[in-house]
C-alpha positions in Angstrom: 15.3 6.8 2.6 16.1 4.0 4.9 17.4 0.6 2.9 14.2 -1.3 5.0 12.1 1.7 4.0 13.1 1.2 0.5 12.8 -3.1 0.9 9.2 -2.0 2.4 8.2 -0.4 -0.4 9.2 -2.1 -3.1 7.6 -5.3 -1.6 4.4 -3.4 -1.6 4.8 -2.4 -5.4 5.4 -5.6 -5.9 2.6 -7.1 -4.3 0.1 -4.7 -5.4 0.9 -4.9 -9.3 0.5 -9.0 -8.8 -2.9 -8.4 -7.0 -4.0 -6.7 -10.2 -2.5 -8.7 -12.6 -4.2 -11.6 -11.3 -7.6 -9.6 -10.9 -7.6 -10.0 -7.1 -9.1 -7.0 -5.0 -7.2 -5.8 -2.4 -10.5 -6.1 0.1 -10.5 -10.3 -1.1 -6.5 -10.7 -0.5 -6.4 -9.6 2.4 -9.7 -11.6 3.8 -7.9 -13.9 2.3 -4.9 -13.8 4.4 -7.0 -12.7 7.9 -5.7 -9.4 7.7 -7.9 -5.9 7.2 -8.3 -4.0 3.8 -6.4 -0.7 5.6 -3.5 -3.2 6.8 -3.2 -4.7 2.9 -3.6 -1.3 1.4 -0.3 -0.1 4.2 1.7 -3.2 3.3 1.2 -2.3 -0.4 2.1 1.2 -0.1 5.5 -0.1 2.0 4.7 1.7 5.3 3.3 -1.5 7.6 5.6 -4.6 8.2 3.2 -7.6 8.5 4.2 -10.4 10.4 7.0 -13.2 8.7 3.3 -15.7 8.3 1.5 -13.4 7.0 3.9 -11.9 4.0 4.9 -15.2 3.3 1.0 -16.3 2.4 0.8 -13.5 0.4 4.2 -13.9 -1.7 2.9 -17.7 -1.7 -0.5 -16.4 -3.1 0.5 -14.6 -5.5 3.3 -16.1 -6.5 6.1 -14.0 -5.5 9.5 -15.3 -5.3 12.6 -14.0 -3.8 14.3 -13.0 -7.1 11.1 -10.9 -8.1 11.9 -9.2 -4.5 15.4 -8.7 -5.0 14.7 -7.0 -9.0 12.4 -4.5 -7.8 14.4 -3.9 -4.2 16.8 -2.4 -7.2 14.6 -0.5 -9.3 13.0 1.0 -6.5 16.5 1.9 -4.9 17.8 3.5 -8.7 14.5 5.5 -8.8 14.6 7.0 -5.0 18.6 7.4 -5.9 17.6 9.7 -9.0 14.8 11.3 -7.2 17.8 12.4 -4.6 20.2 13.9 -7.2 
C-alpha cells in the first residue's frame, strides 16, 4: 500500500470513529460540510481525497488535530505492515 493510501485511510478511520463518538450521522456531517453522503462515506473509508477546505472543516468539526492524524497514520501503517508479513 501506497504511504498517501495509508495517510488516506487512516484519516478516514479517524474521522469516522469521531463522527460516532460525537453521535453525528454521516448523512448530517457531510450536509454539514456541503459535500454528499457517498463522498463522506469514500473519505471515511480513505479512498476519496476531498479538497484542503473541505477536510479542514471536518477535522475542525470534529475536532481533529494534527497529532491525532499523525498517531493513527502509525497504527494504521504497523497494522497494514503485519497484514504484509
Amino acid at each position: 500500500m501506497h504511504e498517501s493510501d495509508i495517510e488516506l485511510k487512516a484519516i478516514g478511520i479517524l474521522i469516522r470513529l469521531r463522527r460516532q463518538k460525537e453521535n453525528l450521522s454521516q448523512d448530517g456531517l457531510a450536509t454539514e460540510m456541503g459535500i454528499s453522503r457517498a463522498t463522506m462515506n469514500r473519505v471515511e473509508l480513505g479512498k476519496h481525497s476531498t479538497s484542503i477546505i473541505t477536510m479542514l472543516k471536518i477535522l475542525k468539526k470534529l475536532n481533529i488535530s494534527m497529532e491525532d492524524i499523525s498517531s493513527k497514520i502509525e497504527q494504521v501503517k504497523t497494522v497494514e505492515e503485519i497484514q504484509w508479513q
